[in-house]
N, C-alpha and C positions, 0 to 999 in steps of 0.2 A: 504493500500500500504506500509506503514511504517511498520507493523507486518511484512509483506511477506517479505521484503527488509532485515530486522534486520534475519529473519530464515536463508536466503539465505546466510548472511554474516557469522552466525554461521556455517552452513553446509557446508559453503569451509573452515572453520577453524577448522571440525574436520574431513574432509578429506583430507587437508595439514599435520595435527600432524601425520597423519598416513604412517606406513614407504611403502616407494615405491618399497620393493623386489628389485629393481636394476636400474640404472638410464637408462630412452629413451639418444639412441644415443649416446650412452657411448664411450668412442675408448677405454680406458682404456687399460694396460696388467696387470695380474698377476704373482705372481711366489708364488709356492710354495714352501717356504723356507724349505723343509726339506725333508727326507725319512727316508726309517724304520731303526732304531741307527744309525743318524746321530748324536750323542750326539757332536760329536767336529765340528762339522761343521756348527750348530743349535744354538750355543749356543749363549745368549742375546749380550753377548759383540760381540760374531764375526760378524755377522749378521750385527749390529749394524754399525760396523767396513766398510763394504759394503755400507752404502749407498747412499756416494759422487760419487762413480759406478755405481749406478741403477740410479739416480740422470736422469728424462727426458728420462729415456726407460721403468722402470719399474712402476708403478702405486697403488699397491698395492700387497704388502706380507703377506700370510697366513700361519701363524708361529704353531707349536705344544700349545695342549693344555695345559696352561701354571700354571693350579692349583696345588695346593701339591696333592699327592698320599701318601694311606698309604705304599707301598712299601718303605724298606729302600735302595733298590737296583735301578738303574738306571732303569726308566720306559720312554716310549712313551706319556705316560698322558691319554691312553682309560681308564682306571681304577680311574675313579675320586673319591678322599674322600673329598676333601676341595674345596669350595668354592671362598670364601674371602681369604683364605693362598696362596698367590703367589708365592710362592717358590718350585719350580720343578727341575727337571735334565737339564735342560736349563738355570737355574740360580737365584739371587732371583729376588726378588720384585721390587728392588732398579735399578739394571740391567736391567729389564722390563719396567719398566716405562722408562729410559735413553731412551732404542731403539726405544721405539714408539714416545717417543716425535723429538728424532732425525729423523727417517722415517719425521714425520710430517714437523720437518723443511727441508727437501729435498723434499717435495711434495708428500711423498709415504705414502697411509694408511695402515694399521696394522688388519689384518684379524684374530679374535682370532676361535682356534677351540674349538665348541661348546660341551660338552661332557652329554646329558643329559638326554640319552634313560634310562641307566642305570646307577648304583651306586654301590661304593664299599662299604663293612661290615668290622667292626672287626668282627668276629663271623658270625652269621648270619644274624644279627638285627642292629649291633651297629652303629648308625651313629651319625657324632660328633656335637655336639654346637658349632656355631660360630657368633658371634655380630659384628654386623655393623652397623654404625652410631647406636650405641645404640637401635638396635633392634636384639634379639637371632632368629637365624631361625637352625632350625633343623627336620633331616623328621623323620618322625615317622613310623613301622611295619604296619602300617595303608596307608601306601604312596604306599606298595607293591602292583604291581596284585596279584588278587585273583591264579590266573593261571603258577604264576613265574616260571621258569623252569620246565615248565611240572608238575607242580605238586607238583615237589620235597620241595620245598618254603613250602606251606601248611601242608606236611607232618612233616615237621618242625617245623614249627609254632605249629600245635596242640599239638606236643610233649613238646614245653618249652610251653603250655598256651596264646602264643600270637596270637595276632588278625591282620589279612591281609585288605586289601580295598577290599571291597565287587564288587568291578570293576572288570572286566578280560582286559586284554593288550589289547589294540586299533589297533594293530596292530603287527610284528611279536616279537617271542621272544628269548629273546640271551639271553643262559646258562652259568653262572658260576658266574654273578651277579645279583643283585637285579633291576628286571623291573619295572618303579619307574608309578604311575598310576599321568597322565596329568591331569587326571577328578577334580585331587582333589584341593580342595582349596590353602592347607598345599603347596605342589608341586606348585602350579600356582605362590602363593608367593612367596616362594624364587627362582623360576627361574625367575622372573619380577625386584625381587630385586638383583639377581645375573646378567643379562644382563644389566639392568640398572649400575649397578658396572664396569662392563668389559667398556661400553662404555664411558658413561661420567663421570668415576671416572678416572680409567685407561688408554681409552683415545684411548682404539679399534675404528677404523672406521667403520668395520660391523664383520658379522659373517660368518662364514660356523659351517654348524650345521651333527654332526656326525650321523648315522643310525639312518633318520628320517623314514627310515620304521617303525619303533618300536612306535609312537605313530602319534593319527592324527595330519595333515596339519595345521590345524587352531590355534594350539598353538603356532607352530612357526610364522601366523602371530601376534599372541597374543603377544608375548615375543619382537622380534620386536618394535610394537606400544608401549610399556611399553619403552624399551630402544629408541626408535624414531632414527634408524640406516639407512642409505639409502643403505649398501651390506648385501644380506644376499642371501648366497646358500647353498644350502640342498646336503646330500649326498644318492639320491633314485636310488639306485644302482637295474635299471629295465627294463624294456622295454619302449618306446621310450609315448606309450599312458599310460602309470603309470603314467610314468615322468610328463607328462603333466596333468593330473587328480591331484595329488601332487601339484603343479603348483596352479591349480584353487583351491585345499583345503586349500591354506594358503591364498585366497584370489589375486591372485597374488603381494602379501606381500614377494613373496622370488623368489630367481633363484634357478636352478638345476645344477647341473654337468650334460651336455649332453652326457651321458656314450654310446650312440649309436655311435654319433659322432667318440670317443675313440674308437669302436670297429671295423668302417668301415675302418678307418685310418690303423687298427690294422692289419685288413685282406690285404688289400691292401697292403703292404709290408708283412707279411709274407706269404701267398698265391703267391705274385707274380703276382698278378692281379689287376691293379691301377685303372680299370671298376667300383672295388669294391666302389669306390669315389663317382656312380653316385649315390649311395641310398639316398633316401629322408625320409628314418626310423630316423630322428633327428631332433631335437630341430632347428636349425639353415635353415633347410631348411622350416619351418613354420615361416611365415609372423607375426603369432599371438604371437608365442612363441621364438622366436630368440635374444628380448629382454632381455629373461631370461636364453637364454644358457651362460654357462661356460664349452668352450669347455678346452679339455684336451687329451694328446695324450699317456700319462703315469704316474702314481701319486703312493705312496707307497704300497699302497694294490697290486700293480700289476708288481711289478718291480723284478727281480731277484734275491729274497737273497742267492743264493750258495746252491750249495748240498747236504750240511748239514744241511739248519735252517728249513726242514721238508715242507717246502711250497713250492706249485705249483707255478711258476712263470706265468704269462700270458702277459709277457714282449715283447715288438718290439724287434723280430731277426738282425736286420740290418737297415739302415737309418732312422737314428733316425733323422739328420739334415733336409730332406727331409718332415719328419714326422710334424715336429716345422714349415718348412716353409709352407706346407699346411695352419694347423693351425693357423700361425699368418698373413697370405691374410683373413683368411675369415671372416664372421660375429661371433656374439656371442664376449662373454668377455673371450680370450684364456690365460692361465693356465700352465705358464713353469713348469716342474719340476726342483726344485733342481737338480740334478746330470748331466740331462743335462745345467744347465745354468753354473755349474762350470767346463764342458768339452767343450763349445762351448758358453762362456757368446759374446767374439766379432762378432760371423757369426749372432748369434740371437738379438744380439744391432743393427745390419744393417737391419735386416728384421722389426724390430722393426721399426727404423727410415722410413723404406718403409712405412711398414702400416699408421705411424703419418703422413705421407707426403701426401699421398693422402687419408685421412680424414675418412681411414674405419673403421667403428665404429659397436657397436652390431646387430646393426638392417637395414647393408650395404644391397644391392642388390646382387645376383652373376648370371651368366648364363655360361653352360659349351664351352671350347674352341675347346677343341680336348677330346677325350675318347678314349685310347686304351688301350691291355693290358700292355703291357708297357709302356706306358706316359698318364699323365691327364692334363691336362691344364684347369682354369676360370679363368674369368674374373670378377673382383667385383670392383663396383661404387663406390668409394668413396664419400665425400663431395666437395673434393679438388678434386680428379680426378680418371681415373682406372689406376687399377694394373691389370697385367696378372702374374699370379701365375701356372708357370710349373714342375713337379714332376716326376719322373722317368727316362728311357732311351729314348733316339731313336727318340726323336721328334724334326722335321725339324724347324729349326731357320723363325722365323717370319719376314715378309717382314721391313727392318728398317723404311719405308713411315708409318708403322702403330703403331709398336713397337721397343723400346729402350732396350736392358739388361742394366740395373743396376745394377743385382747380381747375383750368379752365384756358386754352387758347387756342389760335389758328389748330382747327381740327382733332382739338382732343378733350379730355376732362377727365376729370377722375371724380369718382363717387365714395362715402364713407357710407355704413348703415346708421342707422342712427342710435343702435344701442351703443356705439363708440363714448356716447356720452364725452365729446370733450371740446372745447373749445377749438378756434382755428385758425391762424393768418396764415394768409397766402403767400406772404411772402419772406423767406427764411434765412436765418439769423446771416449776417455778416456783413459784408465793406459795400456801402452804394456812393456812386460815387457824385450823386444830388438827392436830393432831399425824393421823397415818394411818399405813395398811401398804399399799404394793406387792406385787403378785407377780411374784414373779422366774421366767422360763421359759428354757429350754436349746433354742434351737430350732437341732435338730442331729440329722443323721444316724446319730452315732454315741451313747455313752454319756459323754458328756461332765456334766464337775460344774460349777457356777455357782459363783467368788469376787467376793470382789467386795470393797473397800473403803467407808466412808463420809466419807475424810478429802480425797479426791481426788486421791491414788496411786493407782498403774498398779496391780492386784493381779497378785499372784503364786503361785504354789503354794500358799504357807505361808499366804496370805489367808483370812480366813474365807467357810466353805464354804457351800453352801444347794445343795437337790435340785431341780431344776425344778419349778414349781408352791409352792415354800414362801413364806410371806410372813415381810417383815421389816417392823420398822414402824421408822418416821421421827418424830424427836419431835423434833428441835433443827434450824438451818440444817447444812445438810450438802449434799457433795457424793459423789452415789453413783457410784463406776465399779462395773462387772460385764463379766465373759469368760468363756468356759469355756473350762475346763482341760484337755484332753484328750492323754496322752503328754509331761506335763509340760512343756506349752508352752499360754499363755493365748493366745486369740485372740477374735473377733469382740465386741470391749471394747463398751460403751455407757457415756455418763455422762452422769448426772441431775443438776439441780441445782435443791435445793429450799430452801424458808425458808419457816418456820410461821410467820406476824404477824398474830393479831389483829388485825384493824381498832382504834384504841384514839381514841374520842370528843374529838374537841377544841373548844371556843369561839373564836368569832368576834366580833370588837364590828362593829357597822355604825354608820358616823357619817353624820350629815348635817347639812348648813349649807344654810337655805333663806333665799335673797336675798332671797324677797319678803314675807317679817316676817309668815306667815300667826300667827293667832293659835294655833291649835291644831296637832299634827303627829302623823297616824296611820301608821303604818308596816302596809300591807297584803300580808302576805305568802303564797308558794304555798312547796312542796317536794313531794318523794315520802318527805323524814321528819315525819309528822305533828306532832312537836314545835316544826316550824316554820311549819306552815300555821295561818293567822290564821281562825278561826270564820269569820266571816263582813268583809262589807263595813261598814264601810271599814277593819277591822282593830282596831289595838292604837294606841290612842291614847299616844303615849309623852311622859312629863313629865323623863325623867330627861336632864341639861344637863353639855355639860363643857366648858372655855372650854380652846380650842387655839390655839396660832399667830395670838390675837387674836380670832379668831371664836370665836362661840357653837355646840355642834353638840350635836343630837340625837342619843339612843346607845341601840341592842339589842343584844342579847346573842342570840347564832341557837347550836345545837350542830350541828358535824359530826358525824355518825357510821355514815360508810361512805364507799367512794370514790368513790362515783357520785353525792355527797351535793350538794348546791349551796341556796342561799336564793334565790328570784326575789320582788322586792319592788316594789309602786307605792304612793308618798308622795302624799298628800291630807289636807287642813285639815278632815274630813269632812264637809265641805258643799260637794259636788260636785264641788272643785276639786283637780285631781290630775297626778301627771306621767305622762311616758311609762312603760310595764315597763323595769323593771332586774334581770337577770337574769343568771346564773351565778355568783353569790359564793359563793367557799368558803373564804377567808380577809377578815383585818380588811380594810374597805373606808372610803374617808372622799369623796364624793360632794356635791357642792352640786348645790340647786336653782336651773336659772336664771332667768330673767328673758324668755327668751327662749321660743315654743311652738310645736310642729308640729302639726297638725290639731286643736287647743285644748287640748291637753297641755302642759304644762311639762317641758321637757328635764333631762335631770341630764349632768353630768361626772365624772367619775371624777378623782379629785384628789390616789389615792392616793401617788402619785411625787413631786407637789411638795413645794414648801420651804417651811419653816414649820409645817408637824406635826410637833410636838416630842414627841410621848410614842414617838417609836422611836430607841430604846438603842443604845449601841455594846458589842460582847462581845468579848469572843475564843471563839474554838469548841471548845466542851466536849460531856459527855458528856451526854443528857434526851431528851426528847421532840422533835424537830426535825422540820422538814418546809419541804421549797421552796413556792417560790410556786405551784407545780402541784398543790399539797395531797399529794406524795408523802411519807411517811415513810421519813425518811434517819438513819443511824447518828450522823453530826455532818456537820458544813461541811469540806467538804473543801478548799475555795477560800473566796476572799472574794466577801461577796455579803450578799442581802437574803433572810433566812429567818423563819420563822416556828415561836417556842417559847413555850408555856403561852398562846398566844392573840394573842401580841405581836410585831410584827415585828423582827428583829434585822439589824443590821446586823454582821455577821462582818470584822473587819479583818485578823485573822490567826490 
């Protein structure tokens, strides 16, 4: 009995070490922090700069993949050479680690993408050493399928002598890099040691793993159990029984992007046929598999890059809002896009607080309410309670005895039941950036009154009053509670908390010190605020000099003015000679040229921490314009530290 007892204890303790693909019951949301060259908008500090915003709506951000690249030019990160080198077009190391630990202290995890079907070369062959914790891992011409690009690989190979893995792909194969063989031991290691890294070194909470068509299932749950991660979804861009096959090959060790999901959503607005809703070809509508959808309704592979970047767009024609609030009623773990969270982050923080409110999570119930072609309406069960979720035109308002609107736009609404018993504003807690009105809803059985305070007291009877449906507007930072009142006792309380701030424009100086005494120095710069994008090549030739800490440095002047604002800049003598991109500045920066070049670029340093730049001041902390080094706008210093006022860095001593 003692044997059997002692196995049994073993055998839950090596099916707890093992990762669980996605948690039962999840309510979670995600966002996917980027799309295709979002480089200013991606990058570790701005992101980072967001999180007291996502702060209790957002759950987890799935950030670009964040390894160096042998490119010296601004890349995406498909094209992985480096491993362990954290230093990408996103920012370094240093910057990465800040945002994930920051996410973490705001409750949100950090989703790294996984990059590991294929690999980049110098050459054909060349792939680098790199050591960690004092072990070298490096793949070898031997890591290659037999079968790489068609063929092309081997033809290669014979020609220089070298030797391929005797494997052919496990699955399909993508042209113009090297198909790296999973079978092999070399491969298994350093993707065990590389996941293990990403997680509990760096401090990822799970993965999305990039075209795992390209090798079998079961390595990703392998990689996984090695990193011991509880998110992790796959990108099996396929039909709906793949997906699911996929699913079982990792063991269910991982989730999927429910791409059918995505596609019915997709039809449905652009068809013009919201019918298209009722298919059951998706993750989400299976009982078995709904734990493991991540739905999604638009993500970069599919979004419209303009009529020049040569790609087919397969992007939502029209209501997009519409599209999100589907999405985020239903089960499965839903999947904002960037681009929409930063044209509509306030309508989708309210749908957001819906879904948290009544408790729907991956693996809710739904059943449908109305089906037409123009309108679709379900119902889905939360834990807390149901939601009615309505989408398109034309569909007649629900009797108020059964359902409450709580929200409401171009083509959609959301309904509460009324035993929710709780109070309601429409519009949820955080930064606007001018004054606004909420409407306050009573959603209640009975004949109950809405109080409600703006000062952040409990209200009470005597509180000020409002009818269901009245608006109140918001003009200062305030914090709203609301309850009704019913039989002189307040209940089903809500509280809001808002701050109207301006974005309010501030300067930046950019210094440079260039070791190698060119004669002339153009500062060539991009943004997404045109007052800082440079006409053309090779830019803005700058004569203006300021002698620092000994050195001579070159100085612009850039404006911030938004939060997603940044300067990307590349320095050249203009006559040919230039350095690598420097990119993400949103405060004073002081940067030397070196001496030193990658792929005939001249590198820079970032040199803003050393000693010996003497024009940053000592304060004490007062009342102005203040802002940390994440370009957040803060009241004053509340600790000691390095801040940034009227363009200049401050150091706060007390």
């Amino acid at each position: 009995m003692k044997k059997l007892f002692t196995s049994a204890v073993a055998l839950c303790a090596a099916m707890s070490s093992m990762a669980a693909g996605w948690p039962a019951n999840y309510g979670g949301v995600m966002l996917q922090g980027f799309s295709w060259d979002s480089y200013n908008y991606s990058q570790w500090t701005v992101l980072e700069s967001q999180a007291s915003e996502m702060k209790g709506f957002i759950d987890l951000v799935w950030v670009p993949q964040s390894g160096k690249c042998l490119e010296t030019t601004q890349v995406m990160g498909y094209t992985p050479y480096y491993y362990f080198n954290q230093n990408s077009s996103f920012g370094t190391e240093a910057q990465l680690r800040s945002m994930i630990s920051t996410f973490r202290a705001n409750g949100i995890g950090t989703i790294a993408d996984v990059v590991i079907n294929h690999h980049n070369t110098d050459g054909w062959f060349g792939f680098p050493a790199e050591t960690y914790k004092g072990t070298t891992y490096q793949l070898q011409s031997t890591d290659i399928t037999s079968n790489d690009d068609g063929g092309a690989t081997l033809k290669q190979a014979q020609s220089q002598g070298v030797s391929l893995s005797s494997n052919s792909d496990e699955g399909e194969d993508w042209s113009g890099m090297r198909d790296l063989d999973h079978k092999s031991t070399n491969v298994q290691n350093i993707m065990k040691a590389y996941t293990s890294f990403l997680h509990n070194d760096l401090g990822y909470a799970g993965f999305r793993y990039d075209m795992v068509k390209g090798y079998a299932g079961s390595h990703v749950g392998d990689y996984n159990d090695a990193a011991g991660v509880d998110y992790s979804v796959g990108e099996y861009w396929d039909s709906n029984s793949k997906i699911e096959a996929w699913i079982n090959a990792t063991g269910k060790r991982s989730a999927a992007f429910d791409f059918q999901f995505r596609y019915n959503v997709r039809d449905a607005i652009n068809n013009s046929n919201w019918t298209e809703l009722n298919s059951t070809n998706n993750l989400i509508h299976d009982d078995a598999y709904k734990q493991y959808a991540v739905t999604f309704v638009e993500n970069h592979d599919m979004q419209d890059r303009g009529t020049t970047s040569g790609y087919t767009p397969d992007a939502l024609l029209h209501d997009t809002l519409a599209a999100n609030a589907y999405m985020l009623a239903m089960p499965g773990t839903p999947c904002i896009f960037q681009p929409h969270w930063r044209a509509y982050r306030q309508q989708l923080k309210s749908m957001i607080e819906a879904r948290k409110f009544a408790g729907i999570n991956n693996q809710s119930q739904y059943s449908n309410y109305r089906s037409n072609r123009s309108y679709y309406a379900n119902i889905v069960s939360g834990t807390k309670g149901r939601l009615l979720v309505a989408v398109g035109s034309g569909m007649a308002e629900p009797a108020t005895s059964r359902w409450i609107k709580i929200l409401s736009g171009y083509h959609y609404a959301y309904y509460l039941e009324p035993s929710a018993e709780t109070a309601w504003a429409d519009k949820a807690s955080g930064t606007y950036s001018a004054p606004f009105q909420t409407t306050l809803t009573a959603v209640s059985a009975g004949n109950a009154q809405i109080v409600y305070t703006l000062d952040g007291t409990t209200p009470t009877a005597s509180s000020a009053k409002a009818a269901s449906g009245d608006k109140i507007t918001i003009d200062h930072n305030c914090t709203l509670t609301a309850g009704l009142l019913s039989g002189g006792k307040v209940t089903g309380i809500i509280t809001h908390n808002y701050r109207i701030e301006a974005f309010k424009a501030y300067t930046i100086n950019v210094y440079v010190h260039n070791n190698n005494s060119w004669a002339n120095m153009y500062f060539y710069s991009w943004s997404n605020n045109t007052k800082n994008a440079s006409a053309e090549w090779p830019g803005n030739r700058i004569t203006a000099t300021e002698t620092i800490g000994g050195k001579r440095w070159y100085k612009a002047t850039y404006s911030i003015e938004s939060d997603d604002d940044v300067v990307n800049l590349v320095f050249n003598n203009g006559s040919g000679t230039q350095t690598v991109d420097v990119t993400g500045i949103k405060q004073d920066a002081y940067l030397d040229i070196n001496t030193t070049q990658s792929a005939g670029k001249y590198t820079v340093t970032d040199v803003t921490a050393a000693t010996g730049i003497n024009d940053i001041t000592t304060s004490a902390a007062n009342n102005g314009e203040w802002y940390n080094l994440q370009g957040q706008r803060i009241a004053k210093p509340e600790k000691q530290g390095l801040y940034i006022r009227n363009g200049k860095k401050i150091i706060v001593k007390d």
